[in-house]
N, C-alpha and C positions, 0 to 999 in steps of 0.2 A: 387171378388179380390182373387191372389191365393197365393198374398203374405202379413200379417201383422206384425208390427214392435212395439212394446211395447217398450215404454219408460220410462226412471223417477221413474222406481217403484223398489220395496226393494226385491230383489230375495233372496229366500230361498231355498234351494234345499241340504238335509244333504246326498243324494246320489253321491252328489261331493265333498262337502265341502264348497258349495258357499252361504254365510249371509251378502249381500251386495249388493250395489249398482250397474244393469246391465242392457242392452238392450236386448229383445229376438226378434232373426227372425223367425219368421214362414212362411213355402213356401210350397204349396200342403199338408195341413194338419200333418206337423209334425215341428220337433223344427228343424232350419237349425245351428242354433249357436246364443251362446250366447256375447256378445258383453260388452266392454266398455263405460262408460255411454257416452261418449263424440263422441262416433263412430256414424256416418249419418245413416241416416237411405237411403235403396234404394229408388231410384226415383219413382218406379212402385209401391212399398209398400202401404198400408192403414196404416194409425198411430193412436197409441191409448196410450193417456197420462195416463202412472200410476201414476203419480208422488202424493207423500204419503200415497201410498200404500201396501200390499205387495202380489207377484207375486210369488204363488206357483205351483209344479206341482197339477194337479186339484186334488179336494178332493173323495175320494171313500166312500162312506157310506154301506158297508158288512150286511146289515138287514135293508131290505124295503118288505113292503106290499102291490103290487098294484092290488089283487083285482080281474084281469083280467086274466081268463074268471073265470063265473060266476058270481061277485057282482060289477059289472062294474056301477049301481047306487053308489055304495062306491067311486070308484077309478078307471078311467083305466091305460090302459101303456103309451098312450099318457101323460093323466093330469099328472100322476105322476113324468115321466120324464122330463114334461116342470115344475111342483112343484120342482122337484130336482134341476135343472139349475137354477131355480129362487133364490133359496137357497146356491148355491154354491159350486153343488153337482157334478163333470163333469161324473160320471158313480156309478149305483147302482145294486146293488146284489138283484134281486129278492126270497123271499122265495114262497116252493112251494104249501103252504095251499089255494091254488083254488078251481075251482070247473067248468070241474072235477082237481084231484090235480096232482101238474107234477110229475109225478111217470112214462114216460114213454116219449121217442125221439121225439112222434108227438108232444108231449103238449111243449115240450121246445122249438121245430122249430116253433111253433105258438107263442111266445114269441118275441122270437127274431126277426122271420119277423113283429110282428105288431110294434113293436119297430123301425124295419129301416121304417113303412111308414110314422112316424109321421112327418108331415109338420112343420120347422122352426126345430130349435137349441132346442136339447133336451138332456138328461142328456142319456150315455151309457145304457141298461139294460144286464145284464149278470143273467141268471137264474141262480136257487140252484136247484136241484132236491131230491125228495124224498130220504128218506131211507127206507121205506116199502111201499108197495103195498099200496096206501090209506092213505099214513101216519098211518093206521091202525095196526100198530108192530108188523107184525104177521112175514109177509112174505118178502123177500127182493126184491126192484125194482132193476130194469134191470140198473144198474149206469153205467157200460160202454159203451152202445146204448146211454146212456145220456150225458153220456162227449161225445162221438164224433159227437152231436147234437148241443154242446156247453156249458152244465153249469161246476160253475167252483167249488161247492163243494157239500155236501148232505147235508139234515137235515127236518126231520119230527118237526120242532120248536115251533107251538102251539100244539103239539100230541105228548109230551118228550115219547123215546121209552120207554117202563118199565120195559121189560124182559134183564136182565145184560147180558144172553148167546146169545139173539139176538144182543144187540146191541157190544156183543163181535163181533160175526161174521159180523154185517156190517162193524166195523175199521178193521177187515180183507181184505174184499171183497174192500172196496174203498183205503183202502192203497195200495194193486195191480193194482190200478187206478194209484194212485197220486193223491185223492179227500180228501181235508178235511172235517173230520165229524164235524158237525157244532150241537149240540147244547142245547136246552132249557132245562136246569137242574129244574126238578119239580119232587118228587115223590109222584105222586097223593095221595097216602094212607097217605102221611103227611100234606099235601095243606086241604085235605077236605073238599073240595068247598071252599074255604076262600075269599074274597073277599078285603082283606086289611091286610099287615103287623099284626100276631099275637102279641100284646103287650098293655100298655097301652091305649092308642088311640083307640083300637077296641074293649077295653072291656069298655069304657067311653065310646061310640058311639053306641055300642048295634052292631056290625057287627060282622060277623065271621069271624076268620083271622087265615092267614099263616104264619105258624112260617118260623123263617130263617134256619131251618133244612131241610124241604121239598127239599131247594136249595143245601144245601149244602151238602146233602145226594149222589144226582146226581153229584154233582160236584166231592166228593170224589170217587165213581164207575168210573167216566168217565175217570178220571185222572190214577186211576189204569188201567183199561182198555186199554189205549195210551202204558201206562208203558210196558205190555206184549205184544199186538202186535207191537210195534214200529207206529202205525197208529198215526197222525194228528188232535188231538181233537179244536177245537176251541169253545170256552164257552161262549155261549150270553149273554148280559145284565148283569153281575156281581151286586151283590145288597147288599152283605151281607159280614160283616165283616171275620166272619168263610170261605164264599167262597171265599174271596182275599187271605185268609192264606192257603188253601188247595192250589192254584194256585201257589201260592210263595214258598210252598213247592217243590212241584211236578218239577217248573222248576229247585231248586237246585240239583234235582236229575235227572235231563237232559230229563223227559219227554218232549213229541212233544206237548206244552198245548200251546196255545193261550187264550187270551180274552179281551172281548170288554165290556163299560160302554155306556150309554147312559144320555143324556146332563138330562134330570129331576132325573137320579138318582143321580148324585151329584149337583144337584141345589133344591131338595123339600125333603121333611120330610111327614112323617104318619100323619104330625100334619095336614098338607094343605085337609085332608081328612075329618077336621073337619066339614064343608058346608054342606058332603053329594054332592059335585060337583064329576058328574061323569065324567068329564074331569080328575079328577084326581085318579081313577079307571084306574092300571094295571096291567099287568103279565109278571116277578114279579112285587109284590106292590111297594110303595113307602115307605122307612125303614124309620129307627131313628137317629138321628143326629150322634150317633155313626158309624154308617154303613157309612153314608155320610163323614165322619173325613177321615175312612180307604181309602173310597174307593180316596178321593182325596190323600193322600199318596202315595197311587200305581200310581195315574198318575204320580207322582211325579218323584216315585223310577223305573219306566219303568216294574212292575209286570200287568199293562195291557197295553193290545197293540194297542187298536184302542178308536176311537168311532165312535158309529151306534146310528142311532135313533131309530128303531126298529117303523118306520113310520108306522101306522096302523089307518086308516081313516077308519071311521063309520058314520052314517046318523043320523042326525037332533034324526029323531024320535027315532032309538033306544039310545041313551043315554040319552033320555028324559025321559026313564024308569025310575024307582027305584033302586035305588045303588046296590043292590043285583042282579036285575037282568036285568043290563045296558051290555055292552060288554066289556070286558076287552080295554085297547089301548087309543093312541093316534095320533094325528100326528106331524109331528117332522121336515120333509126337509125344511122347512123354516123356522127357528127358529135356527135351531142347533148351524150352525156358529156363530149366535149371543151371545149365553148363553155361550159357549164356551170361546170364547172372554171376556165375561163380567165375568163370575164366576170365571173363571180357569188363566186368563191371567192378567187380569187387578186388581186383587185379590191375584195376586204371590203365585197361584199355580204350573203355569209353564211357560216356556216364548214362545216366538212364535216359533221358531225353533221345539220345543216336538210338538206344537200344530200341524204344519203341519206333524210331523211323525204320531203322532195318525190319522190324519185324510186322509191322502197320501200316503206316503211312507209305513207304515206299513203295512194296507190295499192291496195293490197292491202285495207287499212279499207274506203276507200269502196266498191268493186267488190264487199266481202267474199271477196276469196280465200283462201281457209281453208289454215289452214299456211304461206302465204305474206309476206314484209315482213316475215318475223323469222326471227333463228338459233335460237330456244328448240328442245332436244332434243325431237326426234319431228315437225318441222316438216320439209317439203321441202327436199331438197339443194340451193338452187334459191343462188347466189352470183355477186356481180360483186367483181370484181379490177380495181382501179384504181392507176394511180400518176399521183397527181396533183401532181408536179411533170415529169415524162416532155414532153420536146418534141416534135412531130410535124407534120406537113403535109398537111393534105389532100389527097388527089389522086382526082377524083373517077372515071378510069379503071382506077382499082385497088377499087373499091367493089365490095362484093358485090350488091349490089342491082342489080337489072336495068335498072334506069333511071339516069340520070346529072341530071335536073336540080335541081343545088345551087346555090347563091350559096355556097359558103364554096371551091369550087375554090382551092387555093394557098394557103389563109388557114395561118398558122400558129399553131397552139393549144397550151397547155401547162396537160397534165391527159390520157391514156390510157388506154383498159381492158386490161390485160393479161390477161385469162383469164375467163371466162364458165361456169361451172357450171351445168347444168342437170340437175336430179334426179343427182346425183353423177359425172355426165359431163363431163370437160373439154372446151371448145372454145379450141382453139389459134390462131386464127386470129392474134394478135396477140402476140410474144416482148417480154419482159420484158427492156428493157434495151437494143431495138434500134428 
């Protein structure tokens, strides 16, 4: 069919101004116009009832891990893409820690073409590419061979750079792009191998842990850094009280700062650490009920901008290891929209309007995905379908993702994506009302 017709469902769309009740046409993979709820739908059209739903532009998730090439037993672009669309996810930002790692044009064209071969409705992939040779922080990758390859910002993100003159000169080098430097605030000499939020929890637990300075050490360099060259920092995974206040800072003084949270860091506590479940083993760790207070604040106050799962799927066996030396990570595209919903919405954190700017709109701005994060006529087909009162259960044997390690197994959430759009393509994976 080349034309579908949405009905019945609750459009949100803060790039027009529109929170209410609307028809969308889609005709050859893009939005034709958006309609009156009482307006026919065309003869020729396929229909698809929203009705009690709500009808966003689709959600972008800026920090995924899929794996591929090299640990393609983890995750590949296929699983992951069809994991994302299952979740509600219409395009994902891949990071470039592969193997070998995208630090150069060939490896991002191999991306992006294994991505258009996947059979069926699957979620966009837009690479990141390096910012050093190897992620190795020595030497600079070739970023504008890489942008005109296709990716849309840089970041060495499990490899935080750690030299302040180098990664001066990359917010140099990719601000002459138009790339934003994307990221993982850690300074290893402060982390120390840690393995868990430093505080009480890990000296009860016998673990070795990471203070929230390590992060926030990085955050305050990366922030000045933006400050002088004018460059585009975007800050992952926010985790820590101190690094919402240096961000909050930095933007009153008109830095170019961004930053993203991720749905277990304002949904779990140090304490869930107590098991020894290595599901709940990340980087960064999982903080303290204080971190968790701020950071739901700033979604509040709009001091962060998105959220990202920071999807990172690992095997049976290696998390079967010992806490210590399990892998950092989780997985997260099917789960996200849920916790989201259930923690942040239905908890009056925020109302759904913010939710789809964090998860939509904003996303698509920073990254610049052009046509993307809005319904406006002539923009990408690209929609998520949610019913955010729908109850549902986790089960993390029934995921599509290749990998299973979750901490939310059983967890019971109320908030689901019923139907995923991609370029005018339904993905069904998830029925409406069951």
């Amino acid at each position: 069919m080349t034309k579908l017709f949405i009905t019945g469902g609750y459009v949100i769309d803060s790039t027009q101004g529109i929170n209410g009740g609307k028809n969308v046409l889609i005709e050859d993979g893009r939005i034709t116009a958006l309609l009156n709820p009482n307006d026919a739908a065309p003869d020729d059209a396929q229909i698809y009832d929203a009705t009690g739903c709500v009808v966003a532009p689709g959600f972008i998730d800026m920090h995924v891990h899929l794996r591929e090439p090299g640990h393609e037993y983890k995750e590949t672009i296929e699983s992951g893409a069809i994991a994302a669309a299952a979740g509600g996810w219409t395009s994902i930002c891949a990071m470039p820690n592969t193997d070998p790692v995208n630090d150069n044009a060939a490896v991002t064209r191999f991306i992006i073409e294994q991505a258009a071969r996947v059979n069926g409705v699957c979620a966009n992939v837009f690479p990141i590419g390096a910012i050093t040779k190897g992620s190795k922080g020595s030497e600079l990758a070739e970023m504008g061979e890489m942008r005109d390859a296709g990716i849309v910002a840089v970041s060495d993100d499990g490899h935080p750079v750690p030299n302040a003159g180098i990664m001066r000169r990359a917010m140099e080098y990719a601000h002459g792009f138009d790339l934003p430097v994307v990221d993982h605030c850690e300074d290893r000499s402060l982390s120390g191998g840690g393995v868990m939020h430093e505080g009480a929890w890990s000296l009860r637990l016998g673990l070795r842990g990471s203070p929230s300075l390590a992060e926030e050490a990085d955050a305050e360099r990366d922030c000045h850094l933006a400050e002088l060259t004018g460059a585009h920092v975007h800050l992952c995974h926010v985790s820590t009280r101190g690094t919402v206040d240096i961000v909050r800072r930095a933007k009153s003084r008109g830095v170019r700062v961004t930053c993203e949270v991720t749905p277990h860091h304002f949904t779990l506590t140090d304490a869930a650490v107590e098991g020894y479940d290595t599901n709940m083993k990340m980087n960064p760790p999982l903080r303290t009920q204080d971190d968790v207070e701020t950071i739901l604040e700033a979604l509040r106050d709009n001091t962060i901008d998105a959220i990202a799962t920071d999807h990172a799927p690992h095997h049976a066996d290696e998390k079967a290891l010992e806490f210590d030396h399990a892998p950092f990570g989780i997985i997260g595209l099917e789960t996200a929209l849920g916790l989201a919903c259930d923690r942040l919405v239905h908890q009056g954190v925020i109302d759904l309007n913010r939710l789809v700017e964090l998860c939509s709109t904003n996303p698509a701005r920073i990254f610049k995905l052009e046509g993307r994060g809005t319904l406006r006529p002539g923009s990408h087909a690209d929609l998520t379908i949610f019913d955010p009162e729908q109850t549902w259960t986790v089960d993390a044997d029934k995921l599509k993702s290749k990998s299973r390690n979750t901490p939310f197994h059983n967890r019971t959430l109320r908030g689901k994506p019923v139907a995923t759009i991609v370029g005018g393509i339904q993905f069904a994976q998830y029925d409406k009302g069951k």
